[in-house]
HTML snippet that shows the backbone in 3Dmol.js (N, CA, C, O; Angstrom):
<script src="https://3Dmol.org/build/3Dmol-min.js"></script>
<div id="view" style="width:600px;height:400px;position:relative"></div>
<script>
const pdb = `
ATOM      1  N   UNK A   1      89.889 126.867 136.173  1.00  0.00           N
ATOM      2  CA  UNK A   1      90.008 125.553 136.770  1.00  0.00           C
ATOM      3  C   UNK A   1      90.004 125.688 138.277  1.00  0.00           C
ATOM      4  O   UNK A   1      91.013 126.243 138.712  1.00  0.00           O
ATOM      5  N   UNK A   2      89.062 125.293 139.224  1.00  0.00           N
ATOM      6  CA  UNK A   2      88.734 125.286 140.474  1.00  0.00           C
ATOM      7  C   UNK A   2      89.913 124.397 140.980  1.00  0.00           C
ATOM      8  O   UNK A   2      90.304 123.420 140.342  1.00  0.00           O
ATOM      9  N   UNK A   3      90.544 124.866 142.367  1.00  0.00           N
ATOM     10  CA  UNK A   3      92.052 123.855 142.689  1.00  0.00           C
ATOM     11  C   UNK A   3      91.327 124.290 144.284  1.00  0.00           C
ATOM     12  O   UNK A   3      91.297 125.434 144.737  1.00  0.00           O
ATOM     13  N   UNK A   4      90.760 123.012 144.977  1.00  0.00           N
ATOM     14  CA  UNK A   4      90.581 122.730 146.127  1.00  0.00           C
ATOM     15  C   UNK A   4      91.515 121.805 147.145  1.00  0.00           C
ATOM     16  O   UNK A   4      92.039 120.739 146.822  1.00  0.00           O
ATOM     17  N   UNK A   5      91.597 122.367 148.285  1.00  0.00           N
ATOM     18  CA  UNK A   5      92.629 121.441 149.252  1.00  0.00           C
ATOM     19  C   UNK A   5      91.703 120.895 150.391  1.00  0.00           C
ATOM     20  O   UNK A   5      90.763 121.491 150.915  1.00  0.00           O
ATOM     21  N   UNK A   6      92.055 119.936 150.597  1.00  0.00           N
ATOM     22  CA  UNK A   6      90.947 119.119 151.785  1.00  0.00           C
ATOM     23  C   UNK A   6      92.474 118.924 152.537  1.00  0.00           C
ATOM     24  O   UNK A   6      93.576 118.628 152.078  1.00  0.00           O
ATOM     25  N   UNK A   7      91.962 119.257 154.010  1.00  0.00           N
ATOM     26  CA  UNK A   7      92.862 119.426 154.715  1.00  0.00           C
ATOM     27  C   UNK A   7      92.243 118.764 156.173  1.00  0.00           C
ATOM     28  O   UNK A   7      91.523 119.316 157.004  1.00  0.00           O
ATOM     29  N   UNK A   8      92.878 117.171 156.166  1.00  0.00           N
ATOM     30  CA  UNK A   8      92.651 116.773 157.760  1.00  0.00           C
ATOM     31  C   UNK A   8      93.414 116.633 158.849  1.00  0.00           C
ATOM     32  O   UNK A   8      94.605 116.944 158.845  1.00  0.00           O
ATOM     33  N   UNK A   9      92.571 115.976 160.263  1.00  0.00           N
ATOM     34  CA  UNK A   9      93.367 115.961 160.917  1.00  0.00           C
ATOM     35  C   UNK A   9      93.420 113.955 160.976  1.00  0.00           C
ATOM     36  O   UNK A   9      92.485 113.156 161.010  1.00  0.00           O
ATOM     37  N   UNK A  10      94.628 113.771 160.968  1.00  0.00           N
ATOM     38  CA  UNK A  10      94.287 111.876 160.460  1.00  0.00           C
ATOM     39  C   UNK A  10      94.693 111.735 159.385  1.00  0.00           C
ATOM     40  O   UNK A  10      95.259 112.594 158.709  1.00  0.00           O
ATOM     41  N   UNK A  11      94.388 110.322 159.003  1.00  0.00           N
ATOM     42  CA  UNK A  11      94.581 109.654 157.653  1.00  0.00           C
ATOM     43  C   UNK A  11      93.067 109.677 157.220  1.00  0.00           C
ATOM     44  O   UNK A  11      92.152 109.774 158.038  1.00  0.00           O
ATOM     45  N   UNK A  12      92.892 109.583 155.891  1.00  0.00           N
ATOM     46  CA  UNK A  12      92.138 109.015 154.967  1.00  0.00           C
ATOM     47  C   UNK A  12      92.336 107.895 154.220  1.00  0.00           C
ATOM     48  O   UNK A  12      93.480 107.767 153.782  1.00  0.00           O
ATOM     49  N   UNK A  13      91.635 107.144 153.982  1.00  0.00           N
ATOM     50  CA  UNK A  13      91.754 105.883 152.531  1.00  0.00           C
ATOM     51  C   UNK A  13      91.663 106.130 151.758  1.00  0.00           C
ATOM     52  O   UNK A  13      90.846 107.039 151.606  1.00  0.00           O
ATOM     53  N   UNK A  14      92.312 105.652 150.624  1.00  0.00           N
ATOM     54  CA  UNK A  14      92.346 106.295 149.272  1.00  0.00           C
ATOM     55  C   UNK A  14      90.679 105.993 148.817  1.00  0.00           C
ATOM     56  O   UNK A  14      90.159 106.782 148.027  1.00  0.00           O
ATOM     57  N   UNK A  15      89.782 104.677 149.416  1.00  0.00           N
ATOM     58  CA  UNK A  15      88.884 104.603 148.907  1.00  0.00           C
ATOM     59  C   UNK A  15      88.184 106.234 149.583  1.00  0.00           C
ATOM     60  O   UNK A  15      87.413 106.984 148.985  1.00  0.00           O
ATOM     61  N   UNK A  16      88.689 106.396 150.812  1.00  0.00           N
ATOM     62  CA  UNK A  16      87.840 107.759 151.110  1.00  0.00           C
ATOM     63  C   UNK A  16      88.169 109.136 150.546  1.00  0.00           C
ATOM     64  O   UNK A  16      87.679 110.258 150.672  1.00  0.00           O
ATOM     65  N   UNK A  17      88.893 108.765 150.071  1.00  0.00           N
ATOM     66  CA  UNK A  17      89.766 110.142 149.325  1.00  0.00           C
ATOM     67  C   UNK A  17      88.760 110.117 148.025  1.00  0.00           C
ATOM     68  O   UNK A  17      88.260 111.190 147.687  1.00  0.00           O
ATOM     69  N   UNK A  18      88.440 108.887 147.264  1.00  0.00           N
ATOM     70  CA  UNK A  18      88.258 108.689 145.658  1.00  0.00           C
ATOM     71  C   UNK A  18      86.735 108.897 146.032  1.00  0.00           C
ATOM     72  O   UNK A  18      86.063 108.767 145.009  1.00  0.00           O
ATOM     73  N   UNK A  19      86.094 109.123 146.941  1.00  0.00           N
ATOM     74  CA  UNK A  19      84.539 109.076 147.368  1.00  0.00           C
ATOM     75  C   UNK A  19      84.207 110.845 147.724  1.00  0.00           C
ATOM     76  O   UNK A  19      83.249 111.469 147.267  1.00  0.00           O
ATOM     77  N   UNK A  20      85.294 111.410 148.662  1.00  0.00           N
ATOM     78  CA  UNK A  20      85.596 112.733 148.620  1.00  0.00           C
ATOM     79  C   UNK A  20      85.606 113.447 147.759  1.00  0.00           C
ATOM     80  O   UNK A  20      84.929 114.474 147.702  1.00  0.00           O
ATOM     81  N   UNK A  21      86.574 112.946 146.698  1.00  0.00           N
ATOM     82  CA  UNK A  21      86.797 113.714 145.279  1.00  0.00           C
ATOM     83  C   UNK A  21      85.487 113.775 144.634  1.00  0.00           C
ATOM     84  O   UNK A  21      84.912 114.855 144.493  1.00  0.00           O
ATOM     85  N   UNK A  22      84.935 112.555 144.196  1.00  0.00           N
ATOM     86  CA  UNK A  22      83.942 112.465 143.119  1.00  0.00           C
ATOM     87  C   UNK A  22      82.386 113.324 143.737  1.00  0.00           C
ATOM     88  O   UNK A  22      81.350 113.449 143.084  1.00  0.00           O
ATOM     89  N   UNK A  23      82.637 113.830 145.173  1.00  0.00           N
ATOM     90  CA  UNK A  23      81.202 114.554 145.583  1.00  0.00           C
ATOM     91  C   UNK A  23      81.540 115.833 145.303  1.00  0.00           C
ATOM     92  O   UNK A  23      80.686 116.437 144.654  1.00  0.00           O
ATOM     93  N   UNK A  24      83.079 116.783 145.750  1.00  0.00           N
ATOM     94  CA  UNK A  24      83.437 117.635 145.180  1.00  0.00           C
ATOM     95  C   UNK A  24      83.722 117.862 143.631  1.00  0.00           C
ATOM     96  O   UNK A  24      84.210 118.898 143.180  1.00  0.00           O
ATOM     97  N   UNK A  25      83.436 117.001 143.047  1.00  0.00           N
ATOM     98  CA  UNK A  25      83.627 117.634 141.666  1.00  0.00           C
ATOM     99  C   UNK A  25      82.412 117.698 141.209  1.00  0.00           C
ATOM    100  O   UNK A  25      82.091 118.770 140.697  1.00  0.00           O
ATOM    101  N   UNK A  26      81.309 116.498 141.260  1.00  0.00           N
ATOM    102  CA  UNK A  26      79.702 116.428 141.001  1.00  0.00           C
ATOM    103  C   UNK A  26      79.251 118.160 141.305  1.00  0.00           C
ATOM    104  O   UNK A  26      78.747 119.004 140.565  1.00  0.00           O
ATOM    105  N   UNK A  27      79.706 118.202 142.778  1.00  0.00           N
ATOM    106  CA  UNK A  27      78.916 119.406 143.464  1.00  0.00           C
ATOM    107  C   UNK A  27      79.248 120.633 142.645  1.00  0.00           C
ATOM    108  O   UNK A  27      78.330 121.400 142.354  1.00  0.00           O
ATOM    109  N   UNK A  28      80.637 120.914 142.201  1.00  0.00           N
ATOM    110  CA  UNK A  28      81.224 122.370 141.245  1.00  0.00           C
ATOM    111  C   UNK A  28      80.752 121.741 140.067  1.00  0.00           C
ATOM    112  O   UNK A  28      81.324 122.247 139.102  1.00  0.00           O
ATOM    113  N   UNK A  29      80.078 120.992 139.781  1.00  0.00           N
ATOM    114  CA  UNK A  29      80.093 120.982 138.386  1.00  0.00           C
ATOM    115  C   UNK A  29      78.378 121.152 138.434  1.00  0.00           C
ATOM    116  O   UNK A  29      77.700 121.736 137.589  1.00  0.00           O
ATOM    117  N   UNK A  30      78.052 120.701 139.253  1.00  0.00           N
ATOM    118  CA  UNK A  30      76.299 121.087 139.505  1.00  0.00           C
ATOM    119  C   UNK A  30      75.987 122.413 140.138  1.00  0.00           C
ATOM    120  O   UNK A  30      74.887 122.919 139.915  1.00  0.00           O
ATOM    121  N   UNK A  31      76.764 122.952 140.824  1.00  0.00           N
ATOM    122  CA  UNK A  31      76.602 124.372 141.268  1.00  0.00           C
ATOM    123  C   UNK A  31      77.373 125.131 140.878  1.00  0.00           C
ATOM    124  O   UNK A  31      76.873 126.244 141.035  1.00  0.00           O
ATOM    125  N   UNK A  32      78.430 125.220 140.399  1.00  0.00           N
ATOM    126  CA  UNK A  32      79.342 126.374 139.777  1.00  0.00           C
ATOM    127  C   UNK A  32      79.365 125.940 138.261  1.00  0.00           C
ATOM    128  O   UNK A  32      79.677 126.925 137.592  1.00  0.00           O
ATOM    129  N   UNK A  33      79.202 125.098 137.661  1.00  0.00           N
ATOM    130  CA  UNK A  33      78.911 124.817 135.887  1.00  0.00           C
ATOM    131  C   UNK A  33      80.534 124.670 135.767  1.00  0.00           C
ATOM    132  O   UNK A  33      81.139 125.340 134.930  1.00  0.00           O
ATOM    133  N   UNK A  34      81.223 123.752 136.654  1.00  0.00           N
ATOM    134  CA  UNK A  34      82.586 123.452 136.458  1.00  0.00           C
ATOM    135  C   UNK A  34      83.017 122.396 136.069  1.00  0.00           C
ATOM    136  O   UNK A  34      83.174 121.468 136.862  1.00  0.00           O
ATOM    137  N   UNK A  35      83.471 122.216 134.041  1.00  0.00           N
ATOM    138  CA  UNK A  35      83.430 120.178 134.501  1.00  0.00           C
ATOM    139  C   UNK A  35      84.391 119.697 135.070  1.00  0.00           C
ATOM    140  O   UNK A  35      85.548 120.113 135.114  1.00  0.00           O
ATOM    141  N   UNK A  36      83.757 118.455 135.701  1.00  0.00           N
ATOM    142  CA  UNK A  36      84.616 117.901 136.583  1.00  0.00           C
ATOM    143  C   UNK A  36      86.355 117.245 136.227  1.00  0.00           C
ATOM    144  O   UNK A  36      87.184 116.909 137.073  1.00  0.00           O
ATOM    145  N   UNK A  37      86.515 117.222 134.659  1.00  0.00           N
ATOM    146  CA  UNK A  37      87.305 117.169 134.374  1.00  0.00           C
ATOM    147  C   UNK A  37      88.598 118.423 134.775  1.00  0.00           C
ATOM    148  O   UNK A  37      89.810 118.260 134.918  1.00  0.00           O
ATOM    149  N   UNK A  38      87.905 119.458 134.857  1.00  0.00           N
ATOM    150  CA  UNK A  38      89.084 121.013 134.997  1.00  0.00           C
ATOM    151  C   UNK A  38      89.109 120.631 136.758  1.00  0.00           C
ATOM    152  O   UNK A  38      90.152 121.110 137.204  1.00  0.00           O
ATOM    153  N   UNK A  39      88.418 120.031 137.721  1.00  0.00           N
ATOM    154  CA  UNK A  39      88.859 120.154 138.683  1.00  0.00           C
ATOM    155  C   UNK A  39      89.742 119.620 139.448  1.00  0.00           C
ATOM    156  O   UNK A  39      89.711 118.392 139.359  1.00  0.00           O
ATOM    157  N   UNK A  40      90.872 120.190 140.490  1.00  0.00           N
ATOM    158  CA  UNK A  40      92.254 119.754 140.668  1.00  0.00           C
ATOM    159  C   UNK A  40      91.911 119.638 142.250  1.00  0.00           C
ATOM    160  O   UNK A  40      91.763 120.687 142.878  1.00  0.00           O
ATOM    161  N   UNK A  41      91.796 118.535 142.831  1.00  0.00           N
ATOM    162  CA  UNK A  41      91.531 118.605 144.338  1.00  0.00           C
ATOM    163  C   UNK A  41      92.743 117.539 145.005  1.00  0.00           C
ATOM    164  O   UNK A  41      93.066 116.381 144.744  1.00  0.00           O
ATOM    165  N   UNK A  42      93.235 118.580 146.014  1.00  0.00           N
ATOM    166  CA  UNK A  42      94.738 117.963 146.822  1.00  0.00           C
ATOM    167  C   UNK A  42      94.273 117.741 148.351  1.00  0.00           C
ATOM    168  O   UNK A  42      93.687 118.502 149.121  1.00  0.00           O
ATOM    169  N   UNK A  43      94.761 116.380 148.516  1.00  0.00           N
ATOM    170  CA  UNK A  43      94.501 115.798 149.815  1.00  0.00           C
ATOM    171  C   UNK A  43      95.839 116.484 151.096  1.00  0.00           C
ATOM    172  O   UNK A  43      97.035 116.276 150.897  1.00  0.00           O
ATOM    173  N   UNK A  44      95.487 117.036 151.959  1.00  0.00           N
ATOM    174  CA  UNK A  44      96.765 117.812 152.822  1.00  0.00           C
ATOM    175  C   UNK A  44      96.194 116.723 154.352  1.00  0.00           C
ATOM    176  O   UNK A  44      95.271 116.986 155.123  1.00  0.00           O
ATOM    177  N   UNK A  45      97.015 115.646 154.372  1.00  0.00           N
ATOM    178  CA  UNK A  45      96.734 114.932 156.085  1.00  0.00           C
ATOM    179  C   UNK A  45      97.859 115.134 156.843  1.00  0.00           C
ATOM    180  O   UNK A  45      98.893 114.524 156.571  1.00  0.00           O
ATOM    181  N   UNK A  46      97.786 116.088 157.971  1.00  0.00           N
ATOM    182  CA  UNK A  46      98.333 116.388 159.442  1.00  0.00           C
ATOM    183  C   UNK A  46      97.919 115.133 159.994  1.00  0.00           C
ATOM    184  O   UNK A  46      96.855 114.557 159.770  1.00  0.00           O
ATOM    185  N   UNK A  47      99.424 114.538 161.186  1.00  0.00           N
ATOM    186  CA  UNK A  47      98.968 113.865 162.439  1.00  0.00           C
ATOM    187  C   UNK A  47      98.548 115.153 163.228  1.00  0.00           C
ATOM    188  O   UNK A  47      98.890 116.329 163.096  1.00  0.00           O
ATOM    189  N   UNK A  48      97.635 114.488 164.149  1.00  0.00           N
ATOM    190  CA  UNK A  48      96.841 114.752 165.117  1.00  0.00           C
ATOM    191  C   UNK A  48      97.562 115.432 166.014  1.00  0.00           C
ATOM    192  O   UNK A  48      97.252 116.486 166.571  1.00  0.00           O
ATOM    193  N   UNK A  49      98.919 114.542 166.183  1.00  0.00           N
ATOM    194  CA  UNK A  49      99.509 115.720 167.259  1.00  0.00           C
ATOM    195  C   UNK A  49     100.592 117.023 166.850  1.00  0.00           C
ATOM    196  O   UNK A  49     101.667 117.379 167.332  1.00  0.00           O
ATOM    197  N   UNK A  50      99.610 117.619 165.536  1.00  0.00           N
ATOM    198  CA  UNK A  50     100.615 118.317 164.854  1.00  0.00           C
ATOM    199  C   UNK A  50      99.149 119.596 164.325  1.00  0.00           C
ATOM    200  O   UNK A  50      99.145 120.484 163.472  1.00  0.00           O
ATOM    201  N   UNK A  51      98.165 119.162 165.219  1.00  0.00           N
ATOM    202  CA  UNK A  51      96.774 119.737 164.657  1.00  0.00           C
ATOM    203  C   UNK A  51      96.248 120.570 166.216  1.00  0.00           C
ATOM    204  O   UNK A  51      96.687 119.804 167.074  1.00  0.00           O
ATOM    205  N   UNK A  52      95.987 121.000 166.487  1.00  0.00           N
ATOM    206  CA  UNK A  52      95.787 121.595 168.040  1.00  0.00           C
ATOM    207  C   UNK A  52      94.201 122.334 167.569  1.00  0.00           C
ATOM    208  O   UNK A  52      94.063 122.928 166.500  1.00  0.00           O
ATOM    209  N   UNK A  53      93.410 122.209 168.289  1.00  0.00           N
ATOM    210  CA  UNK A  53      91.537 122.672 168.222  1.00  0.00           C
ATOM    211  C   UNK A  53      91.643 123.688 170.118  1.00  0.00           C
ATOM    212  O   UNK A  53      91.664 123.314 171.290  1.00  0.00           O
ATOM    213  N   UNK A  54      91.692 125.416 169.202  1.00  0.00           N
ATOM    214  CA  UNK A  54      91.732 125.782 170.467  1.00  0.00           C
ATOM    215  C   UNK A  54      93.551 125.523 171.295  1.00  0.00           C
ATOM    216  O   UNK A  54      94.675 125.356 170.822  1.00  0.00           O
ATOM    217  N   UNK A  55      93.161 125.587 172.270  1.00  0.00           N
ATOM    218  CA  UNK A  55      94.801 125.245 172.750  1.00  0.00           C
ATOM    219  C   UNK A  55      94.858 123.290 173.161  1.00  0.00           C
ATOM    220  O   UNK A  55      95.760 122.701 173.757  1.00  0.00           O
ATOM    221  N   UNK A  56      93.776 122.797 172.679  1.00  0.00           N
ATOM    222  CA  UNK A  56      94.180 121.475 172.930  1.00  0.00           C
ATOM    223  C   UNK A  56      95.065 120.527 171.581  1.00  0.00           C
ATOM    224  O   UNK A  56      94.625 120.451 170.434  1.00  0.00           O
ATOM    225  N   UNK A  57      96.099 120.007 171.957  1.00  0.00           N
ATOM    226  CA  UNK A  57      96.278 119.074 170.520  1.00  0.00           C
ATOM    227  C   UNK A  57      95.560 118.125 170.488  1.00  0.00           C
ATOM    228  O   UNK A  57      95.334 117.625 171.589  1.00  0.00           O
ATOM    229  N   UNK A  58      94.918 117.485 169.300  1.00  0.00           N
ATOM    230  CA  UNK A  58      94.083 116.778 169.038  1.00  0.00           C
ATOM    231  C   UNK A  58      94.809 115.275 169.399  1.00  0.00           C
ATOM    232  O   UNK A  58      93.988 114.450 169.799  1.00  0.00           O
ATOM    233  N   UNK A  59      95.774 114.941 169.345  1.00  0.00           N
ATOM    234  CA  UNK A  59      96.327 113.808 170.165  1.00  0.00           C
ATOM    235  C   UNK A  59      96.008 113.590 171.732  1.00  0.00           C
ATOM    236  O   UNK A  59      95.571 112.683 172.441  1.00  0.00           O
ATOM    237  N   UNK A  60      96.396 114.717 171.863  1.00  0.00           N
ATOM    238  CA  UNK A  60      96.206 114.714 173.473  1.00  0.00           C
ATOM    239  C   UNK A  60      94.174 114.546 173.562  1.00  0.00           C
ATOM    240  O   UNK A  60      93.925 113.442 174.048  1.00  0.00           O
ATOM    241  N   UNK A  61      93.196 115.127 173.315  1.00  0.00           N
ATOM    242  CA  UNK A  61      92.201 114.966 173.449  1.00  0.00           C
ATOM    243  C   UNK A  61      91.738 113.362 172.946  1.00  0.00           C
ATOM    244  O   UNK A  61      90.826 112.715 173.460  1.00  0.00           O
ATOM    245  N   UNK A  62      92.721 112.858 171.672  1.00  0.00           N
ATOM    246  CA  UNK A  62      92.222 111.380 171.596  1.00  0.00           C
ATOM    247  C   UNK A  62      92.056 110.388 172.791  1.00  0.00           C
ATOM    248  O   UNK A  62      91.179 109.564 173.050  1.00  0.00           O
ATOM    249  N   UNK A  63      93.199 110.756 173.423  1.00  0.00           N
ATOM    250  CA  UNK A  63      93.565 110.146 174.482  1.00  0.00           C
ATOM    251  C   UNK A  63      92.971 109.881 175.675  1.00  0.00           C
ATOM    252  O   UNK A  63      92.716 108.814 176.233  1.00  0.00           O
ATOM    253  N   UNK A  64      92.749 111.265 176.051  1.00  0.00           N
ATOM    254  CA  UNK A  64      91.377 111.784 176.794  1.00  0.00           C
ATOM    255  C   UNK A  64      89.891 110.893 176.664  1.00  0.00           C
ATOM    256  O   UNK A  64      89.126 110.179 177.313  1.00  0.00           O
ATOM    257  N   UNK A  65      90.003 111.220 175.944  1.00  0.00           N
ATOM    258  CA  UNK A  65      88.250 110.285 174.877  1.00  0.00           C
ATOM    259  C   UNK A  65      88.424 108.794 175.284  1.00  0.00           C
ATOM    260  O   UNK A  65      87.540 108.150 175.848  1.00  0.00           O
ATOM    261  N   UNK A  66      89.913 108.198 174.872  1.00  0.00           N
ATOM    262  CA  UNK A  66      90.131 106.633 175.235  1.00  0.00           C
ATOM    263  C   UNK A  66      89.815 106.400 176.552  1.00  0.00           C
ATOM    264  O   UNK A  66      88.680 105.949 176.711  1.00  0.00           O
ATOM    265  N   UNK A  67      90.245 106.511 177.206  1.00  0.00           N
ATOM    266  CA  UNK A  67      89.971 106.689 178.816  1.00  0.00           C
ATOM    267  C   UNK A  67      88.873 106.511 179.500  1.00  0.00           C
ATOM    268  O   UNK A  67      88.667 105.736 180.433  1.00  0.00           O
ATOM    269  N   UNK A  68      87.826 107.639 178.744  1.00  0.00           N
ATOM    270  CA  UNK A  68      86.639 107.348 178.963  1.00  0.00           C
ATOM    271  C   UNK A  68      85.561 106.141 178.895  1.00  0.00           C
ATOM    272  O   UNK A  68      84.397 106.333 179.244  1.00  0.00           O
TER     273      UNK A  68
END
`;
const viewer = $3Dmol.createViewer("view");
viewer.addModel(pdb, "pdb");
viewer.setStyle({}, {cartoon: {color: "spectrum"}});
viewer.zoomTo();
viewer.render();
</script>
């Protein structure tokens, strides 16, 4: 049984979560011969200012971006 973690930085919608899921399971079940029933996929969402890219936190760069 394939057990995948999707791990962002942000929120997701559950509609984007239920759109996420159903491409990862299509895809292991079309390329690894996995049915999509055995697959276990866990949503992991970090705030932004708890996520750092490099030495910047990704809060702080939102911010940055606004500005602009």
């Amino acid at each position: 049984m394939p057990y995948i973690d999707v791990k962002v930085a942000g929120k997701l919608s559950i509609e984007q979560k239920r759109e996420i899921a159903k491409d990862i399971s299509e895809s292991l079940e079309r390329v690894a011969k996995k049915p999509k029933e055995s697959v276990y996929i866990s949503f992991t969402e970090f705030d932004r200012e708890n996520f750092a890219k490099g030495e910047n936190i990704l809060s702080d760069l939102d911010k940055l971006q606004n500005k602009k």
